[in-house]
N, C-alpha and C positions, 0 to 999 in steps of 0.2 A: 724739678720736682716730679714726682711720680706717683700717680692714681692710684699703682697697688706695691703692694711692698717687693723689694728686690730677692729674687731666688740665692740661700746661702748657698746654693752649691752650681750656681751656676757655673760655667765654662772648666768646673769641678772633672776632669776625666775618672774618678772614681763615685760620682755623682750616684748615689743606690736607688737612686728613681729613675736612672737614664734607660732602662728596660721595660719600664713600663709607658714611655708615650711611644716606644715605636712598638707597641703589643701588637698580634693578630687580630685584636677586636677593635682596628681603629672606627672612628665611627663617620657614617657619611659625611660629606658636608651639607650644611644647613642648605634646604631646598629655599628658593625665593623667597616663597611664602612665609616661611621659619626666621626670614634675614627680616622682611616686612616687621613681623612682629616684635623682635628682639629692637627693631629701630622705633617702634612705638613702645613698648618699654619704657624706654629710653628714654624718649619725649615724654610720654608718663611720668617718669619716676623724679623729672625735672621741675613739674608741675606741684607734685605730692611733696617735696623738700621746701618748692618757695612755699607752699600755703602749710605745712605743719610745722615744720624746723620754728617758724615764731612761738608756735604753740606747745614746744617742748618733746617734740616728738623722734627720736633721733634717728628713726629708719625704719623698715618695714619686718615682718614677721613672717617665715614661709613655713608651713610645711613639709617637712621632708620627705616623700614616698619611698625614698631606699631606708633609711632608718627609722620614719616612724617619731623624730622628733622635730620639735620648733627651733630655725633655724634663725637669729636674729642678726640682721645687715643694715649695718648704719647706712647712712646716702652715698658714702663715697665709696666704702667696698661694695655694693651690690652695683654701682654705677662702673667700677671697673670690671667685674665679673660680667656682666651685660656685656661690654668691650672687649672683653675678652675671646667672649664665647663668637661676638661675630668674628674677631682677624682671626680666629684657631677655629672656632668651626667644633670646640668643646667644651662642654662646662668644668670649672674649677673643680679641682677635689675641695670636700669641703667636710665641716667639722662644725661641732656646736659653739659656739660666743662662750667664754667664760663668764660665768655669773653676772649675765645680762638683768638687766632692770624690764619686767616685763611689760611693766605701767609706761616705756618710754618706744616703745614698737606698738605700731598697727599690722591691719594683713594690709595685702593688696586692694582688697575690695574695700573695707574701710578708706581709704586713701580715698579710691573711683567716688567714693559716695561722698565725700567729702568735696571732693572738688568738683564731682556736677552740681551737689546742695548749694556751691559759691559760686559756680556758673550760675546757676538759676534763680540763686537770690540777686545777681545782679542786673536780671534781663528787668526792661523797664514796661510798662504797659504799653506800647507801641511794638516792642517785638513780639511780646504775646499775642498781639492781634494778629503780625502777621504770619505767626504759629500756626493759627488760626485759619488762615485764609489759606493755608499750603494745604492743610488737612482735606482729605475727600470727602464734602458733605455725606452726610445718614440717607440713605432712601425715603422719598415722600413716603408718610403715613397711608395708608389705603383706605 
């Protein structure tokens, strides 16, 4: 079984996109930093599925900067796209969802807010305190 769907024209020697991954404008590869973050993603986007996928939520919602539109990815393709982009070192071409349901996507940040609100409704008053006690007291009053 496979994470993203299979290329029809793969090992295609008449392939009409095989001139466009070896272009002149290939693009660096992802600097450490860039690897860090796509692998937190990652661990993200694992978290954001267990705690909404019950909740009816079927993927996240981005905004597009090259076109300017909402792009909607279920868990499993944006979880291979993630994948992707670290072993390639590129992002997917990519294209709008066909008549996505927009009530069944969050963005990103809805997701983060969602699963710190579950983190934190789960902490118990014994780690609050020691929240508490990690914090730098205020400067004595004068």
């Amino acid at each position: 079984m496979h994470d993203e769907p299979l290329d029809p024209f793969r090992d295609d020697p008449e392939d009409p996109s095989a001139d466009l991954e070896e272009g002149d404008d290939a693009l660096d590869p992802l600097t450490d930093e860039e690897r860090r973050d796509v692998q937190e993603d990652l661990s993200d986007l694992k978290i954001y599925e267990a705690l909404l996928l019950p909740a009816g939520v079927r993927g996240l919602v981005i905004d597009c900067e090259d076109c300017r539109e909402p792009h909607y990815f279920d868990w499993a393709l944006l979880r291979a796209n993630l994948r992707h982009l670290l072993e390639s070192g590129r992002p997917r071409v990519h294209e709008p969802a066909f008549d996505p349901d927009p009530d069944h996507y969050v963005t990103w940040d809805y997701a983060r807010g969602y699963a710190d609100g579950v983190h934190d409704s789960m902490l118990t008053d014994d780690d609050l305190d020691d929240e508490d006690e990690d914090e730098t007291p205020p400067p004595p009053a004068p």
